[in-house]
Biopython code that builds the backbone (N, CA, C, O; Angstrom):
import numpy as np
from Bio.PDB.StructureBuilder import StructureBuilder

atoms = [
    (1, "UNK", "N", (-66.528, -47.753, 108.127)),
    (1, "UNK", "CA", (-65.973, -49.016, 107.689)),
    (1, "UNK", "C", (-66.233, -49.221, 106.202)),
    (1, "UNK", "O", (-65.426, -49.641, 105.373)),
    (2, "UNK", "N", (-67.322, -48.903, 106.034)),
    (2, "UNK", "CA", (-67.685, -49.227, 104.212)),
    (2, "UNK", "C", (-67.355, -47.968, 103.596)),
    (2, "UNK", "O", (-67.539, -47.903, 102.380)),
    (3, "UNK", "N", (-66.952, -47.063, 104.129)),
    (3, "UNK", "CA", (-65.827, -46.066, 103.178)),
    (3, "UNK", "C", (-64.564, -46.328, 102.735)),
    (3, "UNK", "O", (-63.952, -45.995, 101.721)),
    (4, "UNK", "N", (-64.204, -47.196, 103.992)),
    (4, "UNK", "CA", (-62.761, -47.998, 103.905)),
    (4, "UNK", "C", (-62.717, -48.725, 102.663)),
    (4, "UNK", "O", (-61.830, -48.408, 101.872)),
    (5, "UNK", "N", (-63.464, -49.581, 102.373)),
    (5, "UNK", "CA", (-63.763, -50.458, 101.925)),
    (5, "UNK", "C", (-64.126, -50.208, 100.466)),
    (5, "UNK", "O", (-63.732, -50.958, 99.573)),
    (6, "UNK", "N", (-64.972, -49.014, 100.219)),
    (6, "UNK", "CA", (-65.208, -48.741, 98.796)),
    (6, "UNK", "C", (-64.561, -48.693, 97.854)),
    (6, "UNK", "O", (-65.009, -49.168, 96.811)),
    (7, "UNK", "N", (-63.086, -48.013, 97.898)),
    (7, "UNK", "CA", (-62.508, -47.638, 97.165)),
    (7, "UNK", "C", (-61.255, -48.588, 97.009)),
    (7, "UNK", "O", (-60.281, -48.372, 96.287)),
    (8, "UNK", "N", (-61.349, -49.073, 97.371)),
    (8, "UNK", "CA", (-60.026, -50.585, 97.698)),
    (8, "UNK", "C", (-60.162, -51.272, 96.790)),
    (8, "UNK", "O", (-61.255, -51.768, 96.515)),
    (9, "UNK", "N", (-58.984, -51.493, 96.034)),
    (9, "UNK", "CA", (-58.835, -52.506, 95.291)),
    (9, "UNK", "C", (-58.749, -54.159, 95.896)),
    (9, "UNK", "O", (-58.468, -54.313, 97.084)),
    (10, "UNK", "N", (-58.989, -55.284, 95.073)),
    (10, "UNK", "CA", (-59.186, -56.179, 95.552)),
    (10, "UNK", "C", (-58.024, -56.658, 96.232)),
    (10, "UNK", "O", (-57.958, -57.583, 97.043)),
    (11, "UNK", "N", (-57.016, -55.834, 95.756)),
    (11, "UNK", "CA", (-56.022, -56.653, 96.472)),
    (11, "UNK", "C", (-55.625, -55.654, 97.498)),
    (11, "UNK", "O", (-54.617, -56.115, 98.034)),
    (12, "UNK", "N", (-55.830, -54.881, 97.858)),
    (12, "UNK", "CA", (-55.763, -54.518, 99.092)),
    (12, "UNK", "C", (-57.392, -54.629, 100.146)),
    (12, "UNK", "O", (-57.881, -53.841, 100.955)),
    (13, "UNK", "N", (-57.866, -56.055, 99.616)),
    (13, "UNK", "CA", (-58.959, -55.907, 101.020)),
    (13, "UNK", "C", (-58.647, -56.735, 102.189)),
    (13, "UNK", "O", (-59.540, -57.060, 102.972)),
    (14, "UNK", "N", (-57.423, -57.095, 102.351)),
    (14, "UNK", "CA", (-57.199, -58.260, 102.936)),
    (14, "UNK", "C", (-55.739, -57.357, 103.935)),
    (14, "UNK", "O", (-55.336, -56.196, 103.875)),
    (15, "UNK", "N", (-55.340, -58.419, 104.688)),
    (15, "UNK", "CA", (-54.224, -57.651, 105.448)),
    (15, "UNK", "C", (-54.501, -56.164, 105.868)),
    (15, "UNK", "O", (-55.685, -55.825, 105.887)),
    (16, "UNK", "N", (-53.628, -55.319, 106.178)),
    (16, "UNK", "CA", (-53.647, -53.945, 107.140)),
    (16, "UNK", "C", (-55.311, -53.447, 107.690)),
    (16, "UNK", "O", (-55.763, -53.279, 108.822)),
    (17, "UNK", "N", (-55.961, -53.308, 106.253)),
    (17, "UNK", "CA", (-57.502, -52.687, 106.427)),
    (17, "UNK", "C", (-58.299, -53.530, 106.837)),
    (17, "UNK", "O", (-59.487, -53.370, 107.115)),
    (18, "UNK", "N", (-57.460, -54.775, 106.907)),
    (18, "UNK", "CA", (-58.762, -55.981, 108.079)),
    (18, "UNK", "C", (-58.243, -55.618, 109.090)),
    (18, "UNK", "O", (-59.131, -55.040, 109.716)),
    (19, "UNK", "N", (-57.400, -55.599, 109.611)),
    (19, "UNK", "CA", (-57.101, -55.494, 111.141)),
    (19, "UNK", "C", (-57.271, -54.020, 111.243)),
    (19, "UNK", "O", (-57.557, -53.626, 112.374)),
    (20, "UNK", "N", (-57.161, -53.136, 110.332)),
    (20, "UNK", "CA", (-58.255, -51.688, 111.180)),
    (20, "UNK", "C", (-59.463, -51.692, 111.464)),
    (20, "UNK", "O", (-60.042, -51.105, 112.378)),
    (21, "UNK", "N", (-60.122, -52.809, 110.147)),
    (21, "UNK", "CA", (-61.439, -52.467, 110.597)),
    (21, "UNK", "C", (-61.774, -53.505, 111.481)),
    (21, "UNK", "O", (-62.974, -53.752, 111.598)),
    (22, "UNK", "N", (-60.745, -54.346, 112.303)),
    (22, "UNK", "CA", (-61.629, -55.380, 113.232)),
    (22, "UNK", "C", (-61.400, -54.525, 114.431)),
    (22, "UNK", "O", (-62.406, -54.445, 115.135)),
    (23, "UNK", "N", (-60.297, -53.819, 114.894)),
    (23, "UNK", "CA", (-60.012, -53.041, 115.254)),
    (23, "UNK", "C", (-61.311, -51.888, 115.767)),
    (23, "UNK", "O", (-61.773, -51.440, 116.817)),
    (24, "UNK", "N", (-61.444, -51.813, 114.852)),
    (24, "UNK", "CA", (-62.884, -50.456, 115.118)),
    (24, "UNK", "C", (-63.936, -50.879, 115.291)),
    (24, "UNK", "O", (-64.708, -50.129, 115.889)),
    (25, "UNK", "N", (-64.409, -52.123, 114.903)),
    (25, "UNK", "CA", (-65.472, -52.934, 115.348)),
    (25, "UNK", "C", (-65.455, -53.180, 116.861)),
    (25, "UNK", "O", (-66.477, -53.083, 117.540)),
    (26, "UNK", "N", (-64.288, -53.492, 117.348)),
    (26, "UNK", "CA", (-63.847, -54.123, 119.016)),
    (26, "UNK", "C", (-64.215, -52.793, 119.752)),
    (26, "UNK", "O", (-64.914, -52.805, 120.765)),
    (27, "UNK", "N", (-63.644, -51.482, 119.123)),
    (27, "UNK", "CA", (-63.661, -50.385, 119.462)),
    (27, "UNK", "C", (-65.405, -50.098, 119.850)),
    (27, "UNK", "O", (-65.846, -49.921, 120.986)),
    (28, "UNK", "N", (-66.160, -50.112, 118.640)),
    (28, "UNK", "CA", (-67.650, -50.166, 119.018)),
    (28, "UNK", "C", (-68.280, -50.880, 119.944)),
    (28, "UNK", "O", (-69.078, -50.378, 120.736)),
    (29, "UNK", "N", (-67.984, -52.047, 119.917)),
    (29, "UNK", "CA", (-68.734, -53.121, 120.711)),
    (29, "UNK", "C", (-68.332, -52.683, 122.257)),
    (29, "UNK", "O", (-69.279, -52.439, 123.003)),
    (30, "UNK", "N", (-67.431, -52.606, 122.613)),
    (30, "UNK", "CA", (-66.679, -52.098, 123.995)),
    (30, "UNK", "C", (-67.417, -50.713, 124.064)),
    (30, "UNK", "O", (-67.735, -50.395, 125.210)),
    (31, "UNK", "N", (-67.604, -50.218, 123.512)),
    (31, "UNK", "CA", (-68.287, -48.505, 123.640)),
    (31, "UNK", "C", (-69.590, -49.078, 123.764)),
    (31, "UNK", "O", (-70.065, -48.393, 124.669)),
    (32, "UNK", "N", (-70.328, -49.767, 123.483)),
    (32, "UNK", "CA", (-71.709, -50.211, 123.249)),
    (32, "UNK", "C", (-72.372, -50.793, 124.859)),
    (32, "UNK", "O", (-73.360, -50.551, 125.552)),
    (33, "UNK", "N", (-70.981, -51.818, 124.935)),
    (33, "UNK", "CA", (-71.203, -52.580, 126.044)),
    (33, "UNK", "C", (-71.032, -52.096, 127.409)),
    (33, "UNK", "O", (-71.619, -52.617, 128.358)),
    (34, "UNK", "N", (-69.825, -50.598, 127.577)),
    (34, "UNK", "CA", (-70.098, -49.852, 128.533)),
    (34, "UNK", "C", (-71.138, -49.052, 128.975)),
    (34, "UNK", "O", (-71.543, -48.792, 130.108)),
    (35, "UNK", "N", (-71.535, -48.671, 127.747)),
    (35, "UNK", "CA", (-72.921, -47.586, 127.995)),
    (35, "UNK", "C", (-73.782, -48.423, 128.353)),
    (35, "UNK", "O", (-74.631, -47.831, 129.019)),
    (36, "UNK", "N", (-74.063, -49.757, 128.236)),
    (36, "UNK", "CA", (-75.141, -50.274, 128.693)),
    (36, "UNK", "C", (-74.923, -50.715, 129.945)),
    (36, "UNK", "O", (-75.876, -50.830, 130.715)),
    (37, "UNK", "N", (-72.880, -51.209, 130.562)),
    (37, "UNK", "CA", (-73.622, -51.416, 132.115)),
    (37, "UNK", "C", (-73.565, -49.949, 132.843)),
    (37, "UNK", "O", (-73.778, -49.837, 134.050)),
    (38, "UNK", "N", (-73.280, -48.914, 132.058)),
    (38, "UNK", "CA", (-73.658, -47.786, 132.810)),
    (38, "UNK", "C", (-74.617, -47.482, 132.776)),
    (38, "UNK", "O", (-74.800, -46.614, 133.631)),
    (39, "UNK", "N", (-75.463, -47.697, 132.232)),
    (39, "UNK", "CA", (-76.972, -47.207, 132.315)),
    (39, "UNK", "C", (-77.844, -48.261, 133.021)),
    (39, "UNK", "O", (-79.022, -48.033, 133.295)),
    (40, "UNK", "N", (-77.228, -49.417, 133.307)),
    (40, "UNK", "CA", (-77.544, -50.603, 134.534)),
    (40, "UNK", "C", (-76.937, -49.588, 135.631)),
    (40, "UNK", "O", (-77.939, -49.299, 136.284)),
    (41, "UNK", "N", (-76.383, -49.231, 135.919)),
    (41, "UNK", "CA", (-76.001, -48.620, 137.242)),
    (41, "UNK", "C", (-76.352, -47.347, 137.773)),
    (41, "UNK", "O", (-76.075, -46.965, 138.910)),
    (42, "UNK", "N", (-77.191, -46.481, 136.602)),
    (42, "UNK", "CA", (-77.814, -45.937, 137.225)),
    (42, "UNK", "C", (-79.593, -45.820, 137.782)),
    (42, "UNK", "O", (-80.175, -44.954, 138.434)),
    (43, "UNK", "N", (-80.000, -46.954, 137.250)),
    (43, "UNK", "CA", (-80.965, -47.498, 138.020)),
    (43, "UNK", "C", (-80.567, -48.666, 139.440)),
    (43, "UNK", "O", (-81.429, -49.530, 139.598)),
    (44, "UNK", "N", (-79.858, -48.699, 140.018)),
    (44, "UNK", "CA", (-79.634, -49.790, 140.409)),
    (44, "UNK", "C", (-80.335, -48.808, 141.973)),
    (44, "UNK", "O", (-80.526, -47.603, 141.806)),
    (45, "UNK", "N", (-80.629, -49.376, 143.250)),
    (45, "UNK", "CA", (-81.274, -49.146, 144.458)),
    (45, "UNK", "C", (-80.322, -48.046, 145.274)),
    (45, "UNK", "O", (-79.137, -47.802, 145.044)),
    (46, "UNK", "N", (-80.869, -47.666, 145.925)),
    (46, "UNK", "CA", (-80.280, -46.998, 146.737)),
    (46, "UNK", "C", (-80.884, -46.858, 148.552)),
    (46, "UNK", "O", (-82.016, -46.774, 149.028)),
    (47, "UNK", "N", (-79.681, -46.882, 149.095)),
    (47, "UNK", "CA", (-79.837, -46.737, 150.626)),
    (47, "UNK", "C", (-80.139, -48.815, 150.911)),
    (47, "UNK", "O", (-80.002, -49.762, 150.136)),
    (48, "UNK", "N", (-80.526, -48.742, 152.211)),
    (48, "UNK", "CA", (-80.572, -50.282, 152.418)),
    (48, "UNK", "C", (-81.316, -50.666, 152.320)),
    (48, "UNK", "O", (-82.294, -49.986, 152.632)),
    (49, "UNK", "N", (-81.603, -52.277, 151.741)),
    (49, "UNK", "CA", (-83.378, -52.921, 151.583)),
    (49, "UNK", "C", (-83.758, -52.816, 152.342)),
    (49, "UNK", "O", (-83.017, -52.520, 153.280)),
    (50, "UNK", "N", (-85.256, -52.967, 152.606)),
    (50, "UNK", "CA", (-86.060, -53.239, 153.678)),
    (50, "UNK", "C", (-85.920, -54.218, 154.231)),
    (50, "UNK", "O", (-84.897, -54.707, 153.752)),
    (51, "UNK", "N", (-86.343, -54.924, 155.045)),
    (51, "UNK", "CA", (-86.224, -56.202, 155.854)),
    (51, "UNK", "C", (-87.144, -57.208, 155.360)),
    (51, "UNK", "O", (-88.149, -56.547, 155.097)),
    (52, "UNK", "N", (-87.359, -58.270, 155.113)),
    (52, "UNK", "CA", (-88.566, -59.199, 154.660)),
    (52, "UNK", "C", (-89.005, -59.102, 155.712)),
    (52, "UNK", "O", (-88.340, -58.725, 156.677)),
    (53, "UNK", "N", (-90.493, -59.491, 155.768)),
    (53, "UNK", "CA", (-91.642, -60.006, 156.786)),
    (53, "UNK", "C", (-90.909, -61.520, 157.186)),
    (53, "UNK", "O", (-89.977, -62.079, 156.608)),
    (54, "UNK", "N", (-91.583, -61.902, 158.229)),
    (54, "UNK", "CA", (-91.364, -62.959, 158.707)),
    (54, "UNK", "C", (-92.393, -63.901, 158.311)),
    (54, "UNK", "O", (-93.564, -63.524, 158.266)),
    (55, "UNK", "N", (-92.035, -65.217, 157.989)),
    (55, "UNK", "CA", (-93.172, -66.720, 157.573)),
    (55, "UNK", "C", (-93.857, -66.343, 158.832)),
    (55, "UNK", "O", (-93.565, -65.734, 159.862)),
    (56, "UNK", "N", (-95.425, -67.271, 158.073)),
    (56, "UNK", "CA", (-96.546, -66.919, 159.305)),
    (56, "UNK", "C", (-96.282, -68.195, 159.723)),
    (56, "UNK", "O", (-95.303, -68.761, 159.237)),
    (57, "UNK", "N", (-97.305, -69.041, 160.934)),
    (57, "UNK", "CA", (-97.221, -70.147, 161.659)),
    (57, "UNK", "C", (-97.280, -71.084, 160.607)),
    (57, "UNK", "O", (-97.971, -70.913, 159.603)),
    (58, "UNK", "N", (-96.321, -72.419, 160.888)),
    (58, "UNK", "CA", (-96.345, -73.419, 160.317)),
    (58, "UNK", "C", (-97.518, -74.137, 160.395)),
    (58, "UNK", "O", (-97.741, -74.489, 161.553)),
    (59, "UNK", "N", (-98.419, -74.516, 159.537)),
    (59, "UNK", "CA", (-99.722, -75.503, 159.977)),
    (59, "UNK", "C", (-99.531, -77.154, 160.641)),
    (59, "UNK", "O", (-98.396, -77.612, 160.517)),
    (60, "UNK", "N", (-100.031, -77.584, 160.971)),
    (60, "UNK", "CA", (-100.071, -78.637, 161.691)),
    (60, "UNK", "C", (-99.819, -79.560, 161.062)),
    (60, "UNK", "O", (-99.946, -79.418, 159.846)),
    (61, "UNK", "N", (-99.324, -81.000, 161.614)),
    (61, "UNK", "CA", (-99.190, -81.904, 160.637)),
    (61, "UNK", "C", (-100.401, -83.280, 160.533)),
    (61, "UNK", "O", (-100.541, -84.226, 159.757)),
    (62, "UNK", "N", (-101.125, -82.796, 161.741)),
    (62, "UNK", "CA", (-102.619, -83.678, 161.411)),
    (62, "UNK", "C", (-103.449, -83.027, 160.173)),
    (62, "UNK", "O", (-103.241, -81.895, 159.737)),
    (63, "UNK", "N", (-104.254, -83.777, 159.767)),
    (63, "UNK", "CA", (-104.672, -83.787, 158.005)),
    (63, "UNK", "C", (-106.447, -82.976, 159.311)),
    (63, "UNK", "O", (-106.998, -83.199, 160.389)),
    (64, "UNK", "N", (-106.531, -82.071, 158.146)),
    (64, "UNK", "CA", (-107.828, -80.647, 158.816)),
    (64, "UNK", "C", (-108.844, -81.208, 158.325)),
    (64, "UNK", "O", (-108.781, -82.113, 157.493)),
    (65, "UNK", "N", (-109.982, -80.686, 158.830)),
    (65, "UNK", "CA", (-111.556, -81.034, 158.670)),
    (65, "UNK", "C", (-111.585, -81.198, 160.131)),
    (65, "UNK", "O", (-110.741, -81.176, 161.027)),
    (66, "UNK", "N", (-113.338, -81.436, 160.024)),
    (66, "UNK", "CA", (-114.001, -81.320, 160.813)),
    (66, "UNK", "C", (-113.646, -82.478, 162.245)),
    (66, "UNK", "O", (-113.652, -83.705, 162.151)),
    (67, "UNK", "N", (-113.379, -81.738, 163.417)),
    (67, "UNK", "CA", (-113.187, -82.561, 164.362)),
    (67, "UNK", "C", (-114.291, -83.104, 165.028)),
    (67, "UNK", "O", (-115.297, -82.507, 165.411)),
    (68, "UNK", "N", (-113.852, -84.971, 165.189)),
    (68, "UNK", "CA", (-114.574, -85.765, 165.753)),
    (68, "UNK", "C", (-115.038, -86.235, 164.532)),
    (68, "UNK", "O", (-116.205, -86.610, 164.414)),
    (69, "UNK", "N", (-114.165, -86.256, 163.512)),
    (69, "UNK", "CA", (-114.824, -87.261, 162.093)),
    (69, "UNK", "C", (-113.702, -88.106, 162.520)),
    (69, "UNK", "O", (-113.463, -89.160, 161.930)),
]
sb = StructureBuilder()
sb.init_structure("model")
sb.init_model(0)
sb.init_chain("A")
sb.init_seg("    ")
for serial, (resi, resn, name, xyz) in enumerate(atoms, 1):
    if name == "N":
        sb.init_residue(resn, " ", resi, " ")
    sb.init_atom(name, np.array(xyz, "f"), 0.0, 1.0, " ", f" {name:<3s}", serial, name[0])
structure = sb.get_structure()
């Protein structure tokens, strides 16, 4: 992009060589942004989760301590 750009006169920095270089910018960012959810996908799990455990017993709803207080 800043090769583009070096040798350009001022009046050609505007029009055609902006829209190439926004162009090639979109081009990067899209290349950037695939490789990264591909490299999300190859960590991602494999085969089926495990099952959660099951909640243990619900506690009571009388207030605890010592019985016969």
């Amino acid at each position: 992009m800043a090769e583009q750009l070096v040798d350009r006169p001022d009046t050609e920095l505007f029009g055609d060589i902006e829209y190439r270089l926004r162009d090639a910018a979109h081009d990067l960012a899209t290349t950037a942004h695939q490789t990264g959810l591909e490299a999300r996908k190859k960590g991602g799990t494999r085969g089926r989760a495990s099952c959660a455990r099951g909640a243990g017993r619900t506690p009571g709803s009388t207030p605890g301590g010592p019985a016969g207080l």
